[in-house]
C-alpha positions in Angstrom: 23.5 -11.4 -1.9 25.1 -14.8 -1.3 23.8 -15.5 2.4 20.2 -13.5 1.2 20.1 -16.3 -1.6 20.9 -19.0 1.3 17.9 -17.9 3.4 16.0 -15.9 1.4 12.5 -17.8 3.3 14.0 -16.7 6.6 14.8 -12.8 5.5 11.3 -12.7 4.3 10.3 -13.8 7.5 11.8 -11.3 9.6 10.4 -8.7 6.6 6.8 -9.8 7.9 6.7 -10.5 11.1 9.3 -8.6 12.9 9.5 -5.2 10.6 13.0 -5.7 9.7 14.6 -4.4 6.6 18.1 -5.5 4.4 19.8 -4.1 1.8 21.5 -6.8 -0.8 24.9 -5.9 -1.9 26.9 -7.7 -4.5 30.6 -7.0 -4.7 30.5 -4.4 -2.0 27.7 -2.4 -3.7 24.3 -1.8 -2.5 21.5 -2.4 -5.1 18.6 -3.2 -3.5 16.5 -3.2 -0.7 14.1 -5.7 1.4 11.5 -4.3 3.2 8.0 -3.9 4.4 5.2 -2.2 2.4 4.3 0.5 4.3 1.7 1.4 1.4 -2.0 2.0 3.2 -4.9 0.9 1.5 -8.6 2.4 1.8 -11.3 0.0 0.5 -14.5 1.1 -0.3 -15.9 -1.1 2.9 -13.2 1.3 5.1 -14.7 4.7 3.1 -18.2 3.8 3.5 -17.7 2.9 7.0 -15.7 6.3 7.9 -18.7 8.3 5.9 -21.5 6.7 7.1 -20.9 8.2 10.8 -21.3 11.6 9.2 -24.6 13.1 9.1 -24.8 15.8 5.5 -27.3 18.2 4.8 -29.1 18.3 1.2 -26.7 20.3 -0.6 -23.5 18.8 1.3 -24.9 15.4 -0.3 -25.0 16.8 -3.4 -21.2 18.1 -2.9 -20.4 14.9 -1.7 -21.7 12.6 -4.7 -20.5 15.3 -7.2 -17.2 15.3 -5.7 -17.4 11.1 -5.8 -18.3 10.8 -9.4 -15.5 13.3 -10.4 -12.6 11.1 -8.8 -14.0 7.7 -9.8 -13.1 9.5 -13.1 -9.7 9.9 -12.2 -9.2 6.7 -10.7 -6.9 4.0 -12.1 -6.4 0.6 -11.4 -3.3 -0.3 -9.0 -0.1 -1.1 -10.6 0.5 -5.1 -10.9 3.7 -4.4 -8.6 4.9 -7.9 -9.6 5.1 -7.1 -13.6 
C-alpha cells in the first residue's frame, strides 16, 4: 500500500496504457485490486449503426420497435461508479 501511495500516478499509468493490474496489501493482506475496466459499452450511435445494415420486413419492424420500447422500459441509468 505504501509504495502504491508513493506512485500511485505511475500505477495508474501502467493500468491505462500497458493493461497491467495490482493488488494492494496492507500488512501482508490483500484488499484490493487495480485494474482495467474491461466493461463494454454500446451507445445508441454503435446500435443504430449495427441495425441500420439490416434490411426488415413489415412485421419484423414491428417485432423490432415492440421489442425496443419494452426494454427502454427496463432500462436504468448506469451506476455513478464513483459514489
Amino acid at each position: 500500500m505504501t509504495e502504491a501511495a508513493r506512485n500511485f500516478a505511475e500505477c495508474v499509468n501502467q493500468v491505462r496504457y500497458q493493461n497491467a493490474g495490482f493488488i494492494l496489501m496492507k500488512n501482508g493482506r490483500r484488499f484490493a485490486r487495480l485494474v482495467p475496466d474491461a466493461e463494454k459499452v454500446c451507445t445508441g450511435r454503435d446500435l443504430a449503426g449495427v441495425v441500420g445494415r439490416f434490411r426488415l420486413s413489415e412485421s419484423e419492424s414491428r417485432a423490432w420497435q415492440k421489442d425496443l420500447a419494452k426494454a427502454r422500459k427496463s432500462l436504468k441509468p448506469a451506476a455513478d461508479k464513483w459514489r
